[in-house]
VOROSE-410382 format. One record per residue (C-alpha): residue in three letters; y, x, z. Coordinates in nm, 3 decimals, padded with zeros to 5 digits. Layout:
(loro "ALA"; (Y; X; Z)),
...
END
This chain:
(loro "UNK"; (-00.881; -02.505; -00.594)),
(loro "UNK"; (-00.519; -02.371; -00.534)),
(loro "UNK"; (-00.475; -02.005; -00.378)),
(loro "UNK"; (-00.192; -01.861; -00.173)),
(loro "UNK"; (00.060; -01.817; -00.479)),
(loro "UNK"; (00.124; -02.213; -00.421)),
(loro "UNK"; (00.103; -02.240; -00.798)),
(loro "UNK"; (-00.145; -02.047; -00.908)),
(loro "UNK"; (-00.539; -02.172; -00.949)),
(loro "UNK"; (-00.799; -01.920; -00.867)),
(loro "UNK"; (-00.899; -01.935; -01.146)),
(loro "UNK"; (-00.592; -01.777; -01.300)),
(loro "UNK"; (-00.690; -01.444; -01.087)),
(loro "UNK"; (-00.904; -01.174; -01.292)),
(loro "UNK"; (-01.073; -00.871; -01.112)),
(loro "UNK"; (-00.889; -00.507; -01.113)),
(loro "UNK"; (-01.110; -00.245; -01.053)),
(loro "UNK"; (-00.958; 00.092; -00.948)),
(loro "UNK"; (-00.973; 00.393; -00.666)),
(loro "UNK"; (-00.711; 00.322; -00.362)),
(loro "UNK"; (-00.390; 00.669; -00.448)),
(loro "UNK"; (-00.166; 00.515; -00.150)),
(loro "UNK"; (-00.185; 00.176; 00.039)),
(loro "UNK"; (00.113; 00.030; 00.193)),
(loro "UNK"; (00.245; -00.318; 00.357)),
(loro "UNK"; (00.400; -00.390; 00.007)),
(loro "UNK"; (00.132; -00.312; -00.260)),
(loro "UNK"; (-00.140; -00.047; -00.332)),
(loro "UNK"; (-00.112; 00.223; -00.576)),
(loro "UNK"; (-00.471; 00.214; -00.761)),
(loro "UNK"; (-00.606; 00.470; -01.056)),
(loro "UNK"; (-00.677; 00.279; -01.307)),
(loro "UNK"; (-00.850; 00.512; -01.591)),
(loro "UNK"; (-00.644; 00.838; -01.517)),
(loro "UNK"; (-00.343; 00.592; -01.518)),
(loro "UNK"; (-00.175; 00.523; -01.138)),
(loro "UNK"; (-00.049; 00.178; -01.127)),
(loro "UNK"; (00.138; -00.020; -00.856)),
(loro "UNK"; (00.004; -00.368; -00.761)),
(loro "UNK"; (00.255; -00.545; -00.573)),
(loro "UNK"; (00.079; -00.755; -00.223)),
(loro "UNK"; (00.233; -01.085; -00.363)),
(loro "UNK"; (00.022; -01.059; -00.687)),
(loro "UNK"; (-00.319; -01.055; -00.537)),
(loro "UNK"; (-00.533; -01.243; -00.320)),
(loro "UNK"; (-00.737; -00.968; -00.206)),
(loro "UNK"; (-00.606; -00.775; 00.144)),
(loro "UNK"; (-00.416; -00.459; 00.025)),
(loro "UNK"; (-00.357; -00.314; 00.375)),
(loro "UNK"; (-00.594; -00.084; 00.565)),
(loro "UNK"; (-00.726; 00.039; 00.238)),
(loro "UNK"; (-00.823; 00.420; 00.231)),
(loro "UNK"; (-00.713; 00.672; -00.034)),
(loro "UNK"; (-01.043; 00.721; -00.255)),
(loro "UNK"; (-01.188; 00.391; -00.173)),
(loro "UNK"; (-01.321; 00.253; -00.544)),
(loro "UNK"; (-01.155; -00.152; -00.475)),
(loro "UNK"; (-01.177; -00.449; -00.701)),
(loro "UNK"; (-00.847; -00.655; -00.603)),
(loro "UNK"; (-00.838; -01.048; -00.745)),
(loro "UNK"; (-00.525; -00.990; -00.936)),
(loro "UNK"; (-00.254; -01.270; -01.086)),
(loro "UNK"; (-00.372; -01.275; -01.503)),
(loro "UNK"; (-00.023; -01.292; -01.561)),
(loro "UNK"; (00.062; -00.991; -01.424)),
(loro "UNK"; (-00.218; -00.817; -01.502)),
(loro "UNK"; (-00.209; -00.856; -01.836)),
(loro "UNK"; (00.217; -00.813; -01.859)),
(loro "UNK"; (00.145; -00.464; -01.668)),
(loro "UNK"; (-00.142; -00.375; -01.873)),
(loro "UNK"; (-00.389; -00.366; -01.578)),
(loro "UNK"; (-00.676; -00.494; -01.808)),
(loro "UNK"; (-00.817; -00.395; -02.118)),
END
């Protein structure tokens, strides 16, 4: 099943799990461990706008990416 990246399956998206610092129309700022990181809109699936600060999310996040930004352990 292909996704919205065009070419990337679904199943190349992992789950990031992390508490909402700053939401915007380009990406979300999440705490990931004590560690803030940015998570651009383009890289995930999941709707980054109209989170809250202090919402706990779980965004469906490229693997690539994830894993080149260190998003997952």
């Amino acid at each position: 099943m292909s996704s919205m990246f065009g070419n990337v399956l679904d199943d190349a998206l992992i789950p990031v799990r992390g508490v909402v610092q700053l939401s915007t129309d380009l990406g979300v700022f999440l705490d990931l461990r004590g560690r803030r990181v940015f998570v651009p809109g383009g890289q995930t699936l999941s709707a980054v706008r109209r989170l809250e600060p202090g919402q706990v999310v779980t965004l469906q996040v490229n693997r690539d990416y994830a894993i080149r930004e260190g998003l997952v352990a």
